[in-house]
Backbone as JSON, one array per atom type, in Angstrom:
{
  "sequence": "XXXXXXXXXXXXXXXXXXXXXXXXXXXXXXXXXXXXXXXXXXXXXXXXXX",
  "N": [[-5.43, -27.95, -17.04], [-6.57, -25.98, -18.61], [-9.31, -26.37, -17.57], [-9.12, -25.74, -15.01], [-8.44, -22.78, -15.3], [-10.59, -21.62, -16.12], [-12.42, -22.47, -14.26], [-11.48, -21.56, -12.35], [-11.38, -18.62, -12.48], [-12.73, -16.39, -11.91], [-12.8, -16.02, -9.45], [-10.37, -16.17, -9.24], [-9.7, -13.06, -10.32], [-11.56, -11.48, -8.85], [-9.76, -11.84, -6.15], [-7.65, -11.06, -7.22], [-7.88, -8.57, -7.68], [-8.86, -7.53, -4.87], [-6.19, -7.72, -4.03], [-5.13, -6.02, -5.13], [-6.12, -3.38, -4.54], [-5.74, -3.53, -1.73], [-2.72, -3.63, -2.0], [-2.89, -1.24, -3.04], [-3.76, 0.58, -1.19], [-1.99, -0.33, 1.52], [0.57, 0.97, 0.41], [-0.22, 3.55, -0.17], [-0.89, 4.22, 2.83], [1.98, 3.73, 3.67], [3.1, 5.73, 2.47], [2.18, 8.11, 3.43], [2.55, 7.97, 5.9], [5.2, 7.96, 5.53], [5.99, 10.45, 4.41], [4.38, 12.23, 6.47], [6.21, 11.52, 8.62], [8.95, 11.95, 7.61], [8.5, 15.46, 8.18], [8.55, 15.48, 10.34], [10.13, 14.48, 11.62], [12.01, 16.53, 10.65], [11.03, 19.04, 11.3], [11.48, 18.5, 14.43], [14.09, 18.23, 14.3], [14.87, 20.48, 13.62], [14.12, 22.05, 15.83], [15.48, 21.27, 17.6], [18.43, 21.62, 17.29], [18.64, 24.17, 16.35]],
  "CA": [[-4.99, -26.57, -16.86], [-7.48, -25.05, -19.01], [-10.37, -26.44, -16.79], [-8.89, -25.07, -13.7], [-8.63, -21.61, -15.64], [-12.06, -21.79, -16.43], [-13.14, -22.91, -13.23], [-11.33, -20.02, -10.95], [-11.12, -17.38, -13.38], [-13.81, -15.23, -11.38], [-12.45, -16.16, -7.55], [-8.91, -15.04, -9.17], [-10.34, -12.19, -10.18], [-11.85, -10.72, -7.77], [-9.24, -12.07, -5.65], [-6.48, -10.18, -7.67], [-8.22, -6.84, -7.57], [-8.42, -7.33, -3.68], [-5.02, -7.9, -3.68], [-4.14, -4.63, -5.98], [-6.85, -2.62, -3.81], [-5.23, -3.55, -0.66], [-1.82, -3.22, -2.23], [-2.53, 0.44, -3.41], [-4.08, 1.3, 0.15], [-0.77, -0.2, 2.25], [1.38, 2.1, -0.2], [-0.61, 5.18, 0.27], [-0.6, 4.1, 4.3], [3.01, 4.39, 3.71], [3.54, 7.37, 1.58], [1.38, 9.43, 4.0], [3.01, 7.81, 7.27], [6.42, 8.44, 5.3], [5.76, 12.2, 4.18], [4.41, 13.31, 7.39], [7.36, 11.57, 9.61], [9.93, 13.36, 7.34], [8.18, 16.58, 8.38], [7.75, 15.6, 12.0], [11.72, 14.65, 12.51], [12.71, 17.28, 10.47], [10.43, 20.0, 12.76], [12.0, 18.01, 15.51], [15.8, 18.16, 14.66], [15.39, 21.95, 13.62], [14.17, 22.46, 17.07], [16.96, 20.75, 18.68], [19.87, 22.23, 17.04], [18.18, 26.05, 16.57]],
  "C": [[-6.09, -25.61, -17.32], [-8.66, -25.16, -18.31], [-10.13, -25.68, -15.66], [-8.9, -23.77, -13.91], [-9.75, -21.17, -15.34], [-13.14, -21.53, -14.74], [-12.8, -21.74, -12.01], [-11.04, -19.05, -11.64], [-11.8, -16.32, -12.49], [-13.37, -15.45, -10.3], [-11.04, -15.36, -8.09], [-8.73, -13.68, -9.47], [-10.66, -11.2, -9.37], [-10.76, -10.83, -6.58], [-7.48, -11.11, -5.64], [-6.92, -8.68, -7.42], [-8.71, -6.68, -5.76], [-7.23, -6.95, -3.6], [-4.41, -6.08, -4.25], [-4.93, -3.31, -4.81], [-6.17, -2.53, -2.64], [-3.58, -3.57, -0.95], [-1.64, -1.68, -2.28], [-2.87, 1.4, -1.67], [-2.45, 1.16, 1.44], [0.19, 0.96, 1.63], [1.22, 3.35, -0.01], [-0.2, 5.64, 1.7], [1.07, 4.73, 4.23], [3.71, 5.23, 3.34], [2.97, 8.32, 2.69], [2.12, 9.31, 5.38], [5.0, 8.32, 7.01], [6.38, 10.24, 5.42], [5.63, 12.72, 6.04], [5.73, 12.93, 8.74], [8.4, 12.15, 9.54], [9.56, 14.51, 7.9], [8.09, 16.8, 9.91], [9.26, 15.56, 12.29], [12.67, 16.09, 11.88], [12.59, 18.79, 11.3], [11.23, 19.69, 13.87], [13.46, 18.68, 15.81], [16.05, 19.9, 14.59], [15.43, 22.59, 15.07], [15.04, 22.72, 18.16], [17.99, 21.67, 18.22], [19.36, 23.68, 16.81], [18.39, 26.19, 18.11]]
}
C-alpha cells in the first residue's frame, strides 16, 4: 500500500487537480448556461403573456 502511494503520488496528483480544474470549469459552464437561460425564458415568457 505504502509503495503504491509512493509510487503514484505525483500521477494522482496532477491527476486530481485535472479533475478539480475540469470540475470547476463544467460548474461555471453550468452556472453561466443556467443564469443566462433563466434570463432568456424569462424575456421569453414576459413576451408571450405581455
Amino acid at each position: 500500500m505504502a509503495k503504491n502511494g509512493l509510487l503514484f503520488t505525483r500521477s494522482d496528483c496532477t491527476f486530481s487537480a485535472w479533475m478539480g480544474a475540469m470540475a470547476m470549469v463544467v460548474v461555471a459552464m453550468l452556472l453561466f448556461a443556467g443564469y443566462f437561460g433563466f434570463f432568456y425564458n424569462f424575456e421569453l415568457r414576459n413576451s408571450i403573456c405581455g
